[in-house]
C-alpha positions as CSV (number, residue, x, y, z in Angstrom):
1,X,0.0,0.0,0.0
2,X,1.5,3.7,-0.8
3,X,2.7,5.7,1.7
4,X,-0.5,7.6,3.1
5,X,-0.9,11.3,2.7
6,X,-3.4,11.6,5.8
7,X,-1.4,10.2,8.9
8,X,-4.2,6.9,9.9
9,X,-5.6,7.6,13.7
10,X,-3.3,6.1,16.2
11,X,-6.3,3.3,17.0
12,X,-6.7,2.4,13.7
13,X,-2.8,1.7,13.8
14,X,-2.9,0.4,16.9
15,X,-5.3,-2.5,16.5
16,X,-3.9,-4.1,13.3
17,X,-6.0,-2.8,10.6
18,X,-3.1,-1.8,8.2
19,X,-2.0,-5.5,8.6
20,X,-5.6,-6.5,7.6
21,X,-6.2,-4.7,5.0
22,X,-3.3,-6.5,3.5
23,X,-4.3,-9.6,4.2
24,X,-7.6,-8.9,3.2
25,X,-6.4,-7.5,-0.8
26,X,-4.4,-11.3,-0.8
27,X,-7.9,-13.2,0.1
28,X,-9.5,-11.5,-2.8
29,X,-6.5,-12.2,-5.2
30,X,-7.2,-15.6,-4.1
31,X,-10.6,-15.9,-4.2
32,X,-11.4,-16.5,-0.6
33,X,-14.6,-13.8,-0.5
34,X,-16.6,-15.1,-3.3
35,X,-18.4,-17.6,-1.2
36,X,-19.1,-15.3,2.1
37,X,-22.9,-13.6,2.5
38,X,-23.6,-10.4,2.5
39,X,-22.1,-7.9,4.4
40,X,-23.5,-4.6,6.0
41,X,-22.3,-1.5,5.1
42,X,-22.2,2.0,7.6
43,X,-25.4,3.2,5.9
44,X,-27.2,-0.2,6.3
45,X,-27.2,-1.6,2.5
46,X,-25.9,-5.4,2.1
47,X,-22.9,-6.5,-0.5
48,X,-21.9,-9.3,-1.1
49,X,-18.8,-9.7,0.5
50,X,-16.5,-10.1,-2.0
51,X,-18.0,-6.5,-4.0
52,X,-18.1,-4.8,-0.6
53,X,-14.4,-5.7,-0.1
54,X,-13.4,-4.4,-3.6
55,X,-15.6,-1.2,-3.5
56,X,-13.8,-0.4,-0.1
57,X,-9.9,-1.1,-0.8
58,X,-10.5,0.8,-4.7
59,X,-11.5,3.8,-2.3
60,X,-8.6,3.5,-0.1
61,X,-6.5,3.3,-3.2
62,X,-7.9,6.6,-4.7
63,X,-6.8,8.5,-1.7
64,X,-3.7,6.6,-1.4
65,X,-3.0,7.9,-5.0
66,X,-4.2,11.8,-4.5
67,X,-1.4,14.0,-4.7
68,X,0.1,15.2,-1.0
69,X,-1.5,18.3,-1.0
70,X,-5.2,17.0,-1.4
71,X,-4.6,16.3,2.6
72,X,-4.9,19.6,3.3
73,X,-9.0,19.1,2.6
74,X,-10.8,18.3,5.8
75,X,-13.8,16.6,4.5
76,X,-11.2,14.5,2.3
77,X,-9.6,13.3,5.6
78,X,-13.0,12.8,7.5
79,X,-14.2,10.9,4.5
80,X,-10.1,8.9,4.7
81,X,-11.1,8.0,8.0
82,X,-14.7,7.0,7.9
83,X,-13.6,4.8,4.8
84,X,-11.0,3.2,7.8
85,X,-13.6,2.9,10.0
86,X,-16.0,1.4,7.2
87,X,-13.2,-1.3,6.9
88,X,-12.9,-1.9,10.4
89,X,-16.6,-2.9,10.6
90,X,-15.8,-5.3,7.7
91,X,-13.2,-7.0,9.2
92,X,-15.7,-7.6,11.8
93,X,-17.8,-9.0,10.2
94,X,-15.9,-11.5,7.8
């Protein structure tokens, strides 16, 4: 994963999530999501796991890949860290 222009909330660090997001981009290379229910997303819709997963880490990757000075925009970092947050529920449920 790139080297974050928004520093990630010292809880989010804390409690492993960086490590699980990787983890979680190798069980979709291999496949491991496609058989898993739905999941529940912050605003109460259901994915299917495996879309959910995808839709998620391709956000992460879009700020990842914004240009250093785009961290400068609060409501780009609030929306970084709800995205983080979003994940965490994920990795919850799976």
């Amino acid at each position: 994963m790139p080297t974050s222009w928004v520093p990630s909330s010292p809880d989010i660090v804390a409690d492993g999530l960086d490590a699980w997001i990787t983890s979680l981009r190798a069980r979709l290379t291999h496949g491991e999501l496609g058989d898993l229910g739905p999941v529940t997303l912050s605003d109460g819709k259901k994915l299917p796991a495996e879309l959910a997963a995808r839709l998620m880490l391709n956000d992460l990757d879009h700020f990842e890949d914004l240009p250093r000075s785009w961290g400068n925009d609060p409501l780009k970092v609030v929306r970084r860290r709800l995205l983080l947050h979003d994940l965490q529920d994920l990795r919850w449920q799976l």
